[in-house]
C-alpha positions as CSV (number, residue, x, y, z in Angstrom):
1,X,59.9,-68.6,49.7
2,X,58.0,-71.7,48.9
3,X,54.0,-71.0,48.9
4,X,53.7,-74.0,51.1
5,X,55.4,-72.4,53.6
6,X,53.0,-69.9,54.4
7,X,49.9,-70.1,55.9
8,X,46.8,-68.6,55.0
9,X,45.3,-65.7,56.8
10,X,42.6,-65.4,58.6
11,X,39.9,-62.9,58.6
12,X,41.1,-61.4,61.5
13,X,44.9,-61.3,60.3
14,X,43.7,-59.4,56.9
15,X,41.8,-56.9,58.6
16,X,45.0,-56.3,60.9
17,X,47.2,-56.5,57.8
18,X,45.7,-53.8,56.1
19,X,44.9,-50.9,59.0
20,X,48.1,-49.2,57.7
21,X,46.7,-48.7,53.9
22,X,43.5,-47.2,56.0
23,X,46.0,-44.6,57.4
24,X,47.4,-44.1,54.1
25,X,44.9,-43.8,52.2
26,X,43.3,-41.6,54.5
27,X,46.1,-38.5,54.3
28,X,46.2,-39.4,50.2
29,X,42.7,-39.2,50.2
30,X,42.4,-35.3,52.2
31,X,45.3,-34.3,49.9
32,X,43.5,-35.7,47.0
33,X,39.8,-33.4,48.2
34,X,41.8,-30.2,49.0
35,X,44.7,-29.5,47.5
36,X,42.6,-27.7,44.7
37,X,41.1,-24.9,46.8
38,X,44.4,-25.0,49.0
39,X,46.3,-23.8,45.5
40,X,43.4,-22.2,43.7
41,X,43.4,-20.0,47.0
42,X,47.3,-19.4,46.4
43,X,46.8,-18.1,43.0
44,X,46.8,-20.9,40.9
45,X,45.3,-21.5,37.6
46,X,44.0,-25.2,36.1
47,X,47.4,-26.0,34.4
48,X,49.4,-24.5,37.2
49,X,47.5,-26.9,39.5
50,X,48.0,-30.0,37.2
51,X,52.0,-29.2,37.4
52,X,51.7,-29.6,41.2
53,X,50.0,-32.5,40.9
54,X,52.7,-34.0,38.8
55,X,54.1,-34.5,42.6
56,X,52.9,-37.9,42.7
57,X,53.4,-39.3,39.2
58,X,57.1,-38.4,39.5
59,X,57.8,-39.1,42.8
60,X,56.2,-42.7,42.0
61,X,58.3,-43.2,38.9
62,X,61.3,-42.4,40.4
63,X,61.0,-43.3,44.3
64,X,58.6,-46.5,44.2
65,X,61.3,-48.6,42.2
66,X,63.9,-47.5,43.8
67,X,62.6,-47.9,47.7
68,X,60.6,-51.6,46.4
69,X,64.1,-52.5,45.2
70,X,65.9,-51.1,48.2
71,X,63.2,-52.9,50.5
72,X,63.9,-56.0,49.1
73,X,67.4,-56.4,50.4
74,X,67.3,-53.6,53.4
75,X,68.5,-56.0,56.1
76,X,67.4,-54.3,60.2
77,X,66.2,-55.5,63.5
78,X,63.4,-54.0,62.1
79,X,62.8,-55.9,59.0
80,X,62.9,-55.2,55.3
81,X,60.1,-52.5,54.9
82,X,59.3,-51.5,58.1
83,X,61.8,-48.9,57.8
84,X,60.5,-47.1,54.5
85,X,56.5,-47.8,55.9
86,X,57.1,-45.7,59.4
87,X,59.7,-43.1,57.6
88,X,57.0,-42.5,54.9
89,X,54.6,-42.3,57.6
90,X,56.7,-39.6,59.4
91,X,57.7,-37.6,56.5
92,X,53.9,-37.2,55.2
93,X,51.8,-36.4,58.4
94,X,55.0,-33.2,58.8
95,X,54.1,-32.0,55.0
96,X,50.0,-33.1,55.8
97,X,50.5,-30.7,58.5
98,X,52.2,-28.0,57.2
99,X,50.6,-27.4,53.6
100,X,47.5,-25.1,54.3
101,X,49.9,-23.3,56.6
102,X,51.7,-22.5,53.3
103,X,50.0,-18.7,53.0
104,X,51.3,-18.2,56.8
105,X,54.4,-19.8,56.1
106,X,54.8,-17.1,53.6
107,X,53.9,-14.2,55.8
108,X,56.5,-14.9,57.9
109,X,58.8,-13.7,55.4
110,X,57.3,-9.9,55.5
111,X,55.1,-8.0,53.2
112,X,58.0,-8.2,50.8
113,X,58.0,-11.5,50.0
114,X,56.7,-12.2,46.8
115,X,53.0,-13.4,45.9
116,X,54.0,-16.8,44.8
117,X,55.5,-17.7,47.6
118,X,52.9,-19.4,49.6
119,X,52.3,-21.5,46.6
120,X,55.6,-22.5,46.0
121,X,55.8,-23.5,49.2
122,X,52.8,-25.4,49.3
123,X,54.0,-27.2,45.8
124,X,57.2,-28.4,48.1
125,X,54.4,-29.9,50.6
126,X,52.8,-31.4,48.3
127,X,55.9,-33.0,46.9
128,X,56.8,-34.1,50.0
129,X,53.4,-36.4,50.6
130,X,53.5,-37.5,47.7
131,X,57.1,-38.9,47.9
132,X,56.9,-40.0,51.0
133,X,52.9,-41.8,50.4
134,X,54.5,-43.5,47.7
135,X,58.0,-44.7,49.5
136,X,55.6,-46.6,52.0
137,X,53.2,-47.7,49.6
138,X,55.4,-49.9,47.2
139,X,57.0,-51.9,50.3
140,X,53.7,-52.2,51.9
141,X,51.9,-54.1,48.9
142,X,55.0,-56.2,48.8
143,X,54.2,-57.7,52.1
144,X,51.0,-59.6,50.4
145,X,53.8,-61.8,48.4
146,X,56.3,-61.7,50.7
147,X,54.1,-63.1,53.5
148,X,50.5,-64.6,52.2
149,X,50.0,-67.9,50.0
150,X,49.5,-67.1,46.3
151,X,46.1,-68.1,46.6
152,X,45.1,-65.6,49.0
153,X,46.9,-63.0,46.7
154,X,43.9,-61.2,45.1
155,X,41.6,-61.4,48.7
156,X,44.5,-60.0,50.7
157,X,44.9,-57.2,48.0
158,X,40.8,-57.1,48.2
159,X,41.4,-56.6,51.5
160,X,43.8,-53.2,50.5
161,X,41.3,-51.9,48.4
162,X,38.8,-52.6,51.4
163,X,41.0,-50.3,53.7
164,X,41.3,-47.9,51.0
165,X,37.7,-47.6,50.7
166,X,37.1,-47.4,54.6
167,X,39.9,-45.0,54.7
168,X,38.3,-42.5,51.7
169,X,35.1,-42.5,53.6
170,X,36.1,-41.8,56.8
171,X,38.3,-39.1,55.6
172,X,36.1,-37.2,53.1
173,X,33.1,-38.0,55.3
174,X,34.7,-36.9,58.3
175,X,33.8,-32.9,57.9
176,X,30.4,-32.5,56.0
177,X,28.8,-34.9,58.8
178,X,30.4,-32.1,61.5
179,X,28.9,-29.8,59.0
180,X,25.3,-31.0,58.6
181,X,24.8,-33.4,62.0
182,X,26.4,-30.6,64.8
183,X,26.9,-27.4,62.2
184,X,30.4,-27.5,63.4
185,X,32.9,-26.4,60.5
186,X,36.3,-28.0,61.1
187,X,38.6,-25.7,59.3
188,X,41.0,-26.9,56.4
189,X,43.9,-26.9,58.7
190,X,42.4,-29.4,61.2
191,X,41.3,-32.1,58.5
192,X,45.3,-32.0,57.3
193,X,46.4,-32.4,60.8
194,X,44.0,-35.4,61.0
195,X,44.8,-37.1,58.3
196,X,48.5,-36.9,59.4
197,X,47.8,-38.3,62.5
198,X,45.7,-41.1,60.8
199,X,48.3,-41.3,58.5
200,X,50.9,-41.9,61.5
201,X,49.2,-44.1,64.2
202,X,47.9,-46.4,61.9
203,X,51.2,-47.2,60.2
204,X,53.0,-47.4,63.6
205,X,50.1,-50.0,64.6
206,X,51.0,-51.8,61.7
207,X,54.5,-51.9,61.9
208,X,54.1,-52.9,65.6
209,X,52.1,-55.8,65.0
210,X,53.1,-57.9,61.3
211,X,56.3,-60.1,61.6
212,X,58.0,-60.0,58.2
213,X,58.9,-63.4,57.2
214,X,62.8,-63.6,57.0
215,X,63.2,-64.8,53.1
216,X,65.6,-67.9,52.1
217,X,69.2,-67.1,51.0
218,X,69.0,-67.9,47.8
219,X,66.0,-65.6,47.4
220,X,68.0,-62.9,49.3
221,X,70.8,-63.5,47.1
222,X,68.8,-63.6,43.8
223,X,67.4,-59.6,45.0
224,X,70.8,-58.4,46.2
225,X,72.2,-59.6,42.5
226,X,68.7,-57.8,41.0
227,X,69.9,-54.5,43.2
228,X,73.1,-54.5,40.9
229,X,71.6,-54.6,38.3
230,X,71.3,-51.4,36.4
231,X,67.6,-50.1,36.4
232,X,67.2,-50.9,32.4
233,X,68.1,-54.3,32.8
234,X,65.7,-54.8,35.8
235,X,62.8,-53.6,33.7
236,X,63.9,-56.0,30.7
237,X,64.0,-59.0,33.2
238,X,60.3,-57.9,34.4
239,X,59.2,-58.0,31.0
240,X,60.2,-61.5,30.3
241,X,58.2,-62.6,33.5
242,X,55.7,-63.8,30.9
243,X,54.0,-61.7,27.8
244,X,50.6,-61.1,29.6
245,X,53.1,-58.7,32.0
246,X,52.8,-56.2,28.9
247,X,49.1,-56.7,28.6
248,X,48.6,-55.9,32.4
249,X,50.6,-52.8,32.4
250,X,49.6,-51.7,29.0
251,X,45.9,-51.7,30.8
252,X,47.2,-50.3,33.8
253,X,48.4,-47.5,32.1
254,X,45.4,-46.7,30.5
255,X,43.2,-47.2,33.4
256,X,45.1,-44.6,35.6
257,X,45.0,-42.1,32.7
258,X,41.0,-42.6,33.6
259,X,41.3,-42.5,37.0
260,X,43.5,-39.5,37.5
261,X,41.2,-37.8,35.2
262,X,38.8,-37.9,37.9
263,X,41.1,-38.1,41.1
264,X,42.9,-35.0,40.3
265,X,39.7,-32.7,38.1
266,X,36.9,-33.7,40.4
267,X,37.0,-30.8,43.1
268,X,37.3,-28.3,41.1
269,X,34.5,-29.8,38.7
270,X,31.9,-29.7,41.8
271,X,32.9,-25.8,42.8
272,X,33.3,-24.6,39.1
273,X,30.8,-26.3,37.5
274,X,28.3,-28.3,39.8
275,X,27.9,-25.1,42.2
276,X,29.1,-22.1,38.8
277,X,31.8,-20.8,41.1
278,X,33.8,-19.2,38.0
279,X,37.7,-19.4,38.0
280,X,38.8,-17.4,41.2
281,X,42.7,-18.1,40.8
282,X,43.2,-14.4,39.8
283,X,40.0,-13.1,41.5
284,X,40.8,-10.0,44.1
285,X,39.3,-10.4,47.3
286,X,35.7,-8.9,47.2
287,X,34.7,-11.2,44.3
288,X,36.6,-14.3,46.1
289,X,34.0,-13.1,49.2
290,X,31.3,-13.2,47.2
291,X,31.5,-16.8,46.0
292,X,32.9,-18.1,49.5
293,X,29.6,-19.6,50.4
294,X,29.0,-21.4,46.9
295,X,32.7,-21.9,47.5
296,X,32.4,-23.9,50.1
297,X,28.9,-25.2,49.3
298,X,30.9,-27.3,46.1
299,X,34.1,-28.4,48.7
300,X,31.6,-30.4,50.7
301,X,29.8,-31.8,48.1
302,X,33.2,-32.8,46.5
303,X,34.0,-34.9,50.0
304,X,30.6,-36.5,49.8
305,X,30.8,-37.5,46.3
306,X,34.3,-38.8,47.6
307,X,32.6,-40.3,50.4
308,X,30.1,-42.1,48.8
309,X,32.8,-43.7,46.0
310,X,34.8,-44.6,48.5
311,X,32.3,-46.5,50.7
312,X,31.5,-48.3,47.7
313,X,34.6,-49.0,46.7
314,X,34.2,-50.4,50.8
315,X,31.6,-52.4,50.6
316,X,32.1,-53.8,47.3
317,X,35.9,-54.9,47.8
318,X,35.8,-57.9,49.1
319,X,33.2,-59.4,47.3
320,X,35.3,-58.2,44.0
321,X,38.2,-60.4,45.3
322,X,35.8,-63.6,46.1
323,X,33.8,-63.5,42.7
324,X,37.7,-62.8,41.3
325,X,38.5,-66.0,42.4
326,X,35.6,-67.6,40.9
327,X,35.4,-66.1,37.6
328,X,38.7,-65.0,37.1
329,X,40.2,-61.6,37.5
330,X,40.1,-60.5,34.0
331,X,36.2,-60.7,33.7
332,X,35.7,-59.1,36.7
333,X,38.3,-56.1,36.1
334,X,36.5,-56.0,32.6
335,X,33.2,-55.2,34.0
336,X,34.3,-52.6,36.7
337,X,36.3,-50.7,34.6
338,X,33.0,-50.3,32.2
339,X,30.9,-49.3,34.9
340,X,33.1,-46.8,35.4
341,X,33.0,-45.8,32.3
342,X,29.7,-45.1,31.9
343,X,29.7,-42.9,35.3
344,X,32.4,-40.4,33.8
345,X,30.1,-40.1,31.0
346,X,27.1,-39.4,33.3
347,X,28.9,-36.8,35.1
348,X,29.8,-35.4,31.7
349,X,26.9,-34.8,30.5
350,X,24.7,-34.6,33.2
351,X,26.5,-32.0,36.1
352,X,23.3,-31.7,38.1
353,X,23.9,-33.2,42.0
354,X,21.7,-36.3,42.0
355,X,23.3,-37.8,39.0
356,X,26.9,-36.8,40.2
357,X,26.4,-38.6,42.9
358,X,25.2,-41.4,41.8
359,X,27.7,-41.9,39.1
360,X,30.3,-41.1,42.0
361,X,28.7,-44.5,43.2
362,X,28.3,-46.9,40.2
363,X,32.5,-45.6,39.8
364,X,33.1,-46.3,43.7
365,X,33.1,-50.2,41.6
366,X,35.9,-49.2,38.9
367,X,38.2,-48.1,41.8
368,X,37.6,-51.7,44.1
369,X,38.3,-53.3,41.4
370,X,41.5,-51.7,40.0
371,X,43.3,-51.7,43.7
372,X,42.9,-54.6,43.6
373,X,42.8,-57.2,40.8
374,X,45.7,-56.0,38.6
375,X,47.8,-56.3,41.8
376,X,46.6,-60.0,41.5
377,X,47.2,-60.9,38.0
378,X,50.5,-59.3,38.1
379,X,51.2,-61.4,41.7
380,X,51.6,-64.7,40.0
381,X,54.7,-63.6,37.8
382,X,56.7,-62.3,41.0
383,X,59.8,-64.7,41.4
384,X,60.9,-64.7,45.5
385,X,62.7,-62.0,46.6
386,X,62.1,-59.6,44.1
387,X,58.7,-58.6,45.5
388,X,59.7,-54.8,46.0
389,X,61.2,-54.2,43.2
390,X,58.3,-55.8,40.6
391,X,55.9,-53.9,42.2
392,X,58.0,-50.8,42.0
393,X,58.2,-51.0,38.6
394,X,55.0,-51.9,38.1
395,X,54.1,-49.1,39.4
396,X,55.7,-46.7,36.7
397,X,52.6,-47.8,34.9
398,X,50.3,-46.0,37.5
399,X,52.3,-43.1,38.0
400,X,53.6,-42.3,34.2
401,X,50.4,-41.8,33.0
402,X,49.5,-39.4,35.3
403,X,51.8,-37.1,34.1
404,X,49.7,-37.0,30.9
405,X,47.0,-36.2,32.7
406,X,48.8,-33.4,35.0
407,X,50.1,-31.6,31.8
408,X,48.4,-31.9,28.4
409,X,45.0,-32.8,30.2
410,X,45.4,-29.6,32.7
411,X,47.1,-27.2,29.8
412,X,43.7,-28.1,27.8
413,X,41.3,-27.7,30.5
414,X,43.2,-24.5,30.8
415,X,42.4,-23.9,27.2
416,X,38.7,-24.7,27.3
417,X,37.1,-21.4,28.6
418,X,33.6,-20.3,28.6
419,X,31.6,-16.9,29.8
420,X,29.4,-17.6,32.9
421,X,27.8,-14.1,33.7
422,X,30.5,-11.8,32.3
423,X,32.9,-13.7,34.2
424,X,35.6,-16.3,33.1
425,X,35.4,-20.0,33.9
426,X,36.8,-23.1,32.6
427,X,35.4,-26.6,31.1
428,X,36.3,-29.2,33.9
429,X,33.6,-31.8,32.7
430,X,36.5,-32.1,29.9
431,X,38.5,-34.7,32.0
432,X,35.7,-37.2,31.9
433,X,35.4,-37.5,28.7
434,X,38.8,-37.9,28.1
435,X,38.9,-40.1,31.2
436,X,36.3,-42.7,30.2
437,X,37.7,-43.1,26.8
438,X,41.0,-44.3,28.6
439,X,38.8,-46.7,30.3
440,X,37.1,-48.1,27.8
441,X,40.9,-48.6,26.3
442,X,41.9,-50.4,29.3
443,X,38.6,-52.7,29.5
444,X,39.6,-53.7,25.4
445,X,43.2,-54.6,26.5
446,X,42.6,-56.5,29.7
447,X,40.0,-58.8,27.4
448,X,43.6,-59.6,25.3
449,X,45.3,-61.1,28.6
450,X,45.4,-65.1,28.7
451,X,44.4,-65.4,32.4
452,X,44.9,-69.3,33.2
C-alpha cells in the first residue's frame, strides 16, 4: 500500500488502536506473576518450571510465523486478522481460567490419580496461553504497517508498549492494592479469571472498532506467492531485506535472553530470596504451612515490583517513541537497554526491598524501549503485504532465545544450591547476572546498525 495513502492517526485513534494489547498484555502479564507458585505448588522444581515455560518460546517459533503469514492472505467479512486476534482471545481467557483449577482438575480423577497430574495439566494450560497470546499477537503488531504511515511507525508501536505498560500495572497492581487499601485477598483463581476477561473484552472492543485497510492486488498477490513459499525460503528473502535486518535480530536475540532472565526468574527470586522462603517444590504440607505467610508476603511484592516496571515502562513509552524520532532509534534503544543493565546487576547484588524496587524501576525503561523501537527499525524493511509474515519471523528472534533461558539457565539455577537454616534453597539472583550480560551484548550490537 502506498504510505501516501494512509493517513496519520490521531491521538485518540492510537489510544483506541492499542486497547487490545492492554487486554493482552494484561492475561500475559498474571500468567507471567503466577505461574511460579501455581507450579511450585504442584510439585515443581526450578528446571521443571523453566520447561513449562518453554510454552511460549515454542509456541512463538512455530505459531507466530505461521498465523503472521496466514494473516496476511486470510481473506473474511471479517478482515485479515481479526479472525486469529478474537480466536486467540477466546482460546487464552478458557486456559487463563482453567490453570489454577489444575490441582482440582486433577482431583476429579480420584485419589488414584497420580501426583503429577495437576501439573501436567496445568503445563497443557499454560501451553495453551501461550499459543494462543502469541497467534493474536503477531497479526495485531502487523496492523501498525498494514494501516499507519511509516512515519508514525515507532509512535504507534510506542503507543503498544504504552498499553503494555498500562496493562502490567493494572494487572500486577490490581491485588496488593485489595490487599493493603481494603485487606481484601482476592484469591489466585479470581486474578486468572480476570485477566481472561480483560484479555477477552478488550480484544472484542478492538476488533469491533479498527477497519483493516483492504491491501492492493498486487500486494495481495505478492503475500499469497510468499505463502507458497517454503518456510526456508521465506526467511532467506527476509534476510536480504537489507544487512542491518541481521543486526536487529542479532540484538533482539540477545536482548530477550535478558529479558526472560528476569520475566520468567523474578517471582521466584522475591519468595526465595528477597523474603528466604527455601525451595518448597518437595516440601510436605506442615513445612509448606509454615512458610505460607512469608510465602505470600514475597508473591505480592513480586506484583509490585511488576507494578512499578510496568508503570514505568507506562509513563516513559511515549516519550521513548518522540525522542526516537528525534535522535534516532538506535541511540535511544542503546541507552535503555544499559539502564537495564545496570538494574539486573543491582538486584544481583543487592536483594534487599528498596533497592529491588527501585531497580525494578530504572528496568521499567529497558522494557518501553525494546516493545517498542526494534519493532521500528525493523518496520522500514517490510515490503506491502508481507506485514504478517516479517513480523512472524521476526519474532523467532524473541522467542528462540527464550528457550536458552528456559533450559540451560533453569537446569543451572537448578544446579546452584545453598543451605539456608538446615533447609535447601536455590541461587535465583543467578539469572541477572547472566541476564545483564545479554544486555550489555545487545546494547554493543545495536551501536553496529547503520540507522539512516
Amino acid at each position: 500500500m502506498a504510505n501516501e495513502e494512509m493517513k496519520k492517526f490521531t491521538t485518540a485513534q492510537l489510544l483506541n488502536f492499542c486497547l487490545g494489547f492492554f487486554g493482552l498484555q494484561f492475561a500475559w502479564q498474571m500468567r507471567i506473576i503466577l505461574s511460579g507458585p501455581v507450579t511450585e505448588a504442584l510439585g515443581a522444581s526450578p528446571f521443571i518450571f523453566g520447561l513449562i515455560w518453554l510454552a511460549g518460546p515454542v509456541t512463538g517459533i512455530v505459531v507466530q510465523p505461521i498465523i503472521g503469514a496466514l494473516s496476511d492472505v486470510t481473506q473474511t467479512p471479517f478482515g485479515r486478522r481479526v479472525p486469529y486476534l478474537m480466536g486467540g482471545a477466546i482460546l487464552a481467557a478458557l486456559g487463563l481460567f482453567f490453570l489454577p483449577r489444575s490441582g482440582d482438575i486433577a482431583g476429579l480423577f480420584g485419589e488414584s490419580a497420580p501426583v503429577w497430574l495437576g501439573l501436567l495439566i496445568a503445563a497443557v494450560m499454560i501451553w495453551i496461553i501461550d499459543a494462543c497470546v502469541n497467534a493474536a499477537q503477531g497479526p495485531y503488531r502487523a496492523l501498525i504497517p498494514d494501516n499507519i504511515p511509516k512515519e508514525q511507525h515507532a509512535l504507534a508501536n510506542s503507543y503498544l508498549s504504552f498499553a503494555i505498560g498500562l496493562g502490567s500495572v493494572v494487572a500486577a497492581g490490581t491485588a496488593p492494592f485489595l490487599k493493603y487499601a481494603f485487606h481484601y485477598d482476592m484469591s489466585i483463581n479470581a486474578q486468572f479469571a480476570m485477566a481472561g476477561a480483560a484479555f477477552f473484552l478488550a480484544m472484542l472492543w478492538t476488533c469491533l472498532t479498527i477497519k483493516e485497510r483492504k491491501i492492493k492486488a498486487e500486494a495481495k498477490a505478492a503475500a499469497e506467492g510468499e505463502e507458497q513459499e517454503s518456510f526456508i525460503q521465506n526467511v532467506k528473502e527476509f534476510f536480504k531485506l537489507s544487512p542491518e535486518v541481521g543486526k536487529i535480530c542479532t540484538m533482539q536475540f540477545f536482548s530477550w535472553i535478558g529479558l526472560m532472565s528476569m520475566m520468567i526468574f523474578f517471582t521466584q527470586y522475591a519468595v526465595h530470596i528477597v523474603f528466604g522462603v527455601p525451595d518448597l517444590s518437595n516440601a510436605d504440607a506442615a513445612l509448606k504451612q509454615s512458610f505460607a505467610v512469608q510465602m505470600a508476603d514475597g508473591q505480592y511484592f513480586s506484583q509490585i515490583c511488576f507494578a512499578v516496571f510496568n508503570l514505568i515502562c507506562f509513563l516513559v513509552a511515549i516519550p521513548i517513541g518522540k525522542w526516537a524520532e528525534k535522535r534516532g532509534n538506535k541511540f535511544v534503544h542503546i541507552i535503555a537497554l544499559v539502564s537495564m543493565a545496570l538494574a539486573y546487576l543491582l538486584m544481583a547484588f543487592l536483594p534487599n526491598k528498596m533497592s529491588v524496587m527501585s531497580a525494578m524501576a530504572l528496568a521499567g525503561i529497558g522494557w518501553a524501549s525494546t516493545l517498542a523501537l526494534p519493532f521500528a527499525m525493523l518496520s522500514r524493511y517490510i515490503k506491502a503485504g508481507t506485514e504478517g509474515s516479517i513480523m512472524g519471523i521476526f519474532n523467532i528472534f524473541i522467542a528462540a532465545p527464550q528457550v536458552l533461558v528456559c533450559t540451560l539457565l533453569a537446569w543451572f539455577i537448578d544446579k546452584a544450591k545453598f543451605m539456608q537454616d538446615a533447609l535447601v534453597n536455590n541461587h535465583w539472583e543467578y539469572a541477572f547476572i547472566v541476564g545483564a550480560t545479554m544486555l550489555i551484548c545487545a546494547a554493543v550490537t545495536a551501536s553496529l546498525v547503520n540507522e539512516k
